[in-house]
N, C-alpha and C positions, 0 to 999 in steps of 0.2 A: 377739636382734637388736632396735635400736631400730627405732622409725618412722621412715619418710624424710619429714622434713620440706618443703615445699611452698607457695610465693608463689601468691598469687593476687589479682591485678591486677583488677579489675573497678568499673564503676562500684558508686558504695554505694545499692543499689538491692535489686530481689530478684534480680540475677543471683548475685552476690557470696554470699548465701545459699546459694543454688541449687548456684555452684559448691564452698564449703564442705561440705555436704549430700555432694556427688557424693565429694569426694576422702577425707571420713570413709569414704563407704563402699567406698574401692581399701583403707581400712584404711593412710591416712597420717597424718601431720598438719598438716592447712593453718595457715597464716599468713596471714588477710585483711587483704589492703590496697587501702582502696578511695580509691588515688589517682586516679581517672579522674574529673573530673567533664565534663557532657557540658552545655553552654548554650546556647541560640538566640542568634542575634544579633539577630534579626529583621528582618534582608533575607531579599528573597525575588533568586535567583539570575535572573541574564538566562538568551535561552534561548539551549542550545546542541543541538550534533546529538547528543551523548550525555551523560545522569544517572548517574553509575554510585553506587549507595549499597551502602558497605561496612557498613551496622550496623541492625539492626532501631530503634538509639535516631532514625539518621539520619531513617529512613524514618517514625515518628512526629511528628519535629519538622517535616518536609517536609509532614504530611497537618495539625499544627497550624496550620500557616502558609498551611494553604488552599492547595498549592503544585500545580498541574498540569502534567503534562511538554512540553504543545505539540504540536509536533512531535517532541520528541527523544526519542530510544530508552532506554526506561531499562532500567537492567543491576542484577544483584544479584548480590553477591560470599559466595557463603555460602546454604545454605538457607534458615536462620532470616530473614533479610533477605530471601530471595526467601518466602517465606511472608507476612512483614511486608508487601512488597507488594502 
């Protein structure tokens, strides 16, 4: 039986690594493709009642930008995000 071949979508970073690494060792074989790229704009956002950050890259670019939440409640979508915070 072959190996079941496997995209892997991630920024080109060390996730993209990290998740290559992981699916060699389910014993498949990954395909990286690191279409994502992730860029600041460098606005910093008005405020609102809720932040919600889906991505650990978010929440770096958010503490690069010196960004504080106010008043608003911020949410994490995800462990690793909620760690990042």
């Amino acid at each position: 039986m072959t190996k079941p071949t496997v995209a892997v979508l991630r920024p080109d970073d060390n996730r993209i690594a990290a998740a290559v690494e992981y699916l060699r060792s389910l014993g498949v074989s990954p395909v990286a493709d690191p279409m994502l790229t992730v860029r600041s704009t460098g606005a910093t956002p008005v405020t609102a009642d809720y932040c919600i950050f889906t991505s650990r890259t978010g929440v770096q670019i958010a503490a690069e930008q010196d960004w504080q939440p106010s008043d608003s409640v911020v949410c994490a979508v995800g462990q690793q995000t909620a760690s990042a915070l």
